[in-house]
C-alpha positions in Angstrom: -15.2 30.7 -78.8 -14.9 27.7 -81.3 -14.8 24.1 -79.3 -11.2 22.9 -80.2 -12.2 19.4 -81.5 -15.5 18.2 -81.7 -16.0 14.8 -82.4 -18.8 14.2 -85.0 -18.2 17.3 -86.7 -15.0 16.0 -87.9 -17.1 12.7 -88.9 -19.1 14.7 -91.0 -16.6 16.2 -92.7 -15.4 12.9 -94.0 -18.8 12.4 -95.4 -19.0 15.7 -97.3 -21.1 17.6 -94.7 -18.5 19.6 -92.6 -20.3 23.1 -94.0 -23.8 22.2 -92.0 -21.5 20.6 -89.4 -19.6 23.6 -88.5 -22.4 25.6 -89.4 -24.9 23.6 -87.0 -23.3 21.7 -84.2 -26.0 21.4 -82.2 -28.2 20.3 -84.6 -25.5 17.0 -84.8 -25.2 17.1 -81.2 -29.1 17.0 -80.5 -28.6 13.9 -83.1 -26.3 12.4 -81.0 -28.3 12.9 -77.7 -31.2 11.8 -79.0 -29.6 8.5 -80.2 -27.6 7.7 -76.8 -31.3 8.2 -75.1 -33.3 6.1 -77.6 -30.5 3.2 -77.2 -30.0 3.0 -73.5 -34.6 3.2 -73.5 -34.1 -0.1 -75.7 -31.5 -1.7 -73.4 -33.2 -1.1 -70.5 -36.8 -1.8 -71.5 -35.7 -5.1 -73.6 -36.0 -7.3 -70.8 -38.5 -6.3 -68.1 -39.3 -8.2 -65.9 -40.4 -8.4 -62.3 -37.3 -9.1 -60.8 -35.7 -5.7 -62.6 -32.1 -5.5 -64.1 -29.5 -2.9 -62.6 -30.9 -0.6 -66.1 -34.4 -0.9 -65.6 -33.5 -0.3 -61.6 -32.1 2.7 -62.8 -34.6 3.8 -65.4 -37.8 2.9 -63.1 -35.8 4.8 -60.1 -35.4 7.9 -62.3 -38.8 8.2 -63.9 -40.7 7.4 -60.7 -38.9 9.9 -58.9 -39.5 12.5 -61.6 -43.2 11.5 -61.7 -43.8 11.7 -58.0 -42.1 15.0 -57.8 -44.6 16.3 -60.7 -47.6 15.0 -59.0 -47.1 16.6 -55.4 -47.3 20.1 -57.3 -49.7 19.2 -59.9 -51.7 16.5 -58.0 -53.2 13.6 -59.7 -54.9 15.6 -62.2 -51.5 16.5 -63.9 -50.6 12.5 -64.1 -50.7 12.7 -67.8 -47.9 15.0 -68.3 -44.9 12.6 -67.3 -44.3 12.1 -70.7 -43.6 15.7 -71.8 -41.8 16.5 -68.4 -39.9 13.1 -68.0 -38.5 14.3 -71.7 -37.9 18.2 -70.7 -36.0 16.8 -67.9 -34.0 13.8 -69.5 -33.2 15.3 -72.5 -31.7 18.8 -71.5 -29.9 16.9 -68.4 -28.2 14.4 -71.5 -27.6 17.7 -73.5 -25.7 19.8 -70.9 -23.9 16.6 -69.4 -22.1 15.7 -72.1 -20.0 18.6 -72.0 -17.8 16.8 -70.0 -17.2 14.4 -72.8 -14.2 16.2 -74.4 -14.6 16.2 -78.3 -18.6 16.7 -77.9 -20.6 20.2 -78.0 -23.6 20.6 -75.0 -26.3 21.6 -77.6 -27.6 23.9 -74.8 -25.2 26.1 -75.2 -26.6 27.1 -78.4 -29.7 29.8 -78.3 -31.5 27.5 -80.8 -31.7 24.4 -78.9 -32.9 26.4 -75.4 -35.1 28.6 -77.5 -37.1 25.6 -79.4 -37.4 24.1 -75.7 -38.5 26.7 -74.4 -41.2 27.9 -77.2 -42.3 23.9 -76.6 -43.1 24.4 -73.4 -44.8 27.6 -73.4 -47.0 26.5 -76.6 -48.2 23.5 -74.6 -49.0 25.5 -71.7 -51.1 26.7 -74.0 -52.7 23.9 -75.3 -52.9 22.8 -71.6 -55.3 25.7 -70.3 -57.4 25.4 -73.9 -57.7 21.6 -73.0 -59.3 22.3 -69.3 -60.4 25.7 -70.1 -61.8 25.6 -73.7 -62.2 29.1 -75.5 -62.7 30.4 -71.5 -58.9 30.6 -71.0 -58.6 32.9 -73.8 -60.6 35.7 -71.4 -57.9 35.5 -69.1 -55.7 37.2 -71.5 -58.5 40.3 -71.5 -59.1 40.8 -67.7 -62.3 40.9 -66.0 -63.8 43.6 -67.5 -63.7 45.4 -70.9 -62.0 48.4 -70.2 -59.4 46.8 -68.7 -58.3 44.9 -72.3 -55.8 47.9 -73.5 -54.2 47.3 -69.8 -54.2 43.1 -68.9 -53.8 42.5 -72.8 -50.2 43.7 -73.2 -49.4 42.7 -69.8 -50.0 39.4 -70.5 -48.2 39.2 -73.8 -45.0 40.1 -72.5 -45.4 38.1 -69.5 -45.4 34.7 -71.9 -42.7 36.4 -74.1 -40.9 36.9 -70.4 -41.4 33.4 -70.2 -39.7 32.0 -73.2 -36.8 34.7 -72.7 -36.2 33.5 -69.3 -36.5 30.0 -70.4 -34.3 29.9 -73.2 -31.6 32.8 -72.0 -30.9 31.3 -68.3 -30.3 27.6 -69.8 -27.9 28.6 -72.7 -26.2 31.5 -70.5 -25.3 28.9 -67.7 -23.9 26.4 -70.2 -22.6 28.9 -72.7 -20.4 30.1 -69.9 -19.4 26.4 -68.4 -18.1 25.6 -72.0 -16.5 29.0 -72.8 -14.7 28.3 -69.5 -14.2 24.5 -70.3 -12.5 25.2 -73.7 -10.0 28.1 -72.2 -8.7 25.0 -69.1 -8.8 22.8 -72.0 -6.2 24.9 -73.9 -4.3 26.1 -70.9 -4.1 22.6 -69.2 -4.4 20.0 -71.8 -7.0 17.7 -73.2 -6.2 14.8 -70.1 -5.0 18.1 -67.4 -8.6 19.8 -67.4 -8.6 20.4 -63.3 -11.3 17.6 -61.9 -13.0 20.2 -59.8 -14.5 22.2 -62.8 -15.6 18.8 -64.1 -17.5 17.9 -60.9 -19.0 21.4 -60.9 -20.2 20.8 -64.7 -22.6 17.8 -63.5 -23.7 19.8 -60.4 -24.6 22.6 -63.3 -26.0 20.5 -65.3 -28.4 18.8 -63.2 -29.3 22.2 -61.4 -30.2 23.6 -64.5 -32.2 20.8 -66.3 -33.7 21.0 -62.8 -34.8 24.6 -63.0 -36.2 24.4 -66.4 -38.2 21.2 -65.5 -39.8 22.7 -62.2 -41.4 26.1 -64.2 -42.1 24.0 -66.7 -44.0 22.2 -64.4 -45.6 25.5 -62.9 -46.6 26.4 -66.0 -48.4 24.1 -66.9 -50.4 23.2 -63.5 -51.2 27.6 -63.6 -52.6 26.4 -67.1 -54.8 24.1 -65.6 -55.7 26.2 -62.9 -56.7 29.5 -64.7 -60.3 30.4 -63.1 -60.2 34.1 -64.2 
């Protein structure tokens, strides 16, 4: 179902791109979220200081929490990570909220976007259980024994495949659906007559699933640095 106005898609028409527009909204989209987060990181990082602004209050509140969440599952070992999973977090909460905006596209509703997020996160699991493990964690994908290799091996291949299907399927499925059902109220009930109640359940949606995709990410990557066998 095609969004019935988006936004920057018409802006790039003006310019001569509305083919890739069309073509790629979430590419633009992305664009756009990634902007909005780089500016509002400027504003609220331009004047720190020890008696914190409302926007560094808000930014230090929301990466503190994140991290202290990450380090009760990981421990202090996984410290490191808050910059990966502060930005898995952030950035797919931004992409599914603005769905709400009307005239902008949630670029997780697009298999693309959840699918390169997802691939992310399962490569630098990856690089994770290589970094503690060395060429040790590789064994794990053989089982303990030799014989066992035609068996564990292609068990454990389609268990990471399973991963980055389940990853990348649950996000855009969940906000496919909210903006399929979005642009049918939006058509029925008017640009300003959308019923308030679906928008308030789009920001519970969108939280619960940047949520859900930030906690197995999270599990991932502390079983990555915990792989003994």
């Amino acid at each position: 179902m095609e969004h019935p106005y988006l936004f920057f898609v018409k802006l790039f028409e003006l310019i001569g791109l509305g083919h890739f527009a069309h073509a790629y909204p979430h590419v633009i989209y992305s664009w756009v979220v990634m902007a909005l987060l780089i500016v509002l990181g400027v504003i609220a990082t331009r004047g720190i200081a020890m008696i914190p602004t409302k926007a560094q209050n808000i930014f230090e509140m929301v990466i503190s929490g994140i991290e202290d969440f990450m380090v009760d599952i990981t421990g202090e070992e996984g410290r490191w990570l808050l910059p990966i999973v502060a930005t898995i977090f952030i950035y797919i909460f931004a992409c599914n909220l603005i769905d709400l905006v009307p005239g902008f596209f949630p670029p997780t509703a697009s298999l693309n976007t959840t699918l390169s997020c997802a691939l992310t996160v399962v490569i630098f699991t990856h690089i994770i259980g290589i970094k503690y493990h060395g060429a040790k964690y590789i064994k794990h994908f053989f089982g303990p024994v030799w014989w066992m290799i035609p068996i564990i091996f292609p068990i454990e291949v389609i268990g990471h495949v399973a991963r980055i299907l389940s990853l990348s399927f649950r996000l855009f499925g969940n906000m496919m659906g909210h903006e399929l059902v979005l642009g049918i109220l939006f058509a029925l009930a008017g640009l300003f007559f959308a019923p308030l109640p679906i928008m308030a359940l789009g920001i519970f949606v969108a939280l619960v699933q940047a949520f859900v995709f930030f906690l197995l990410s999270i599990m991932y990557f502390t079983g990555a640095m915990e792989h003994a066998h």
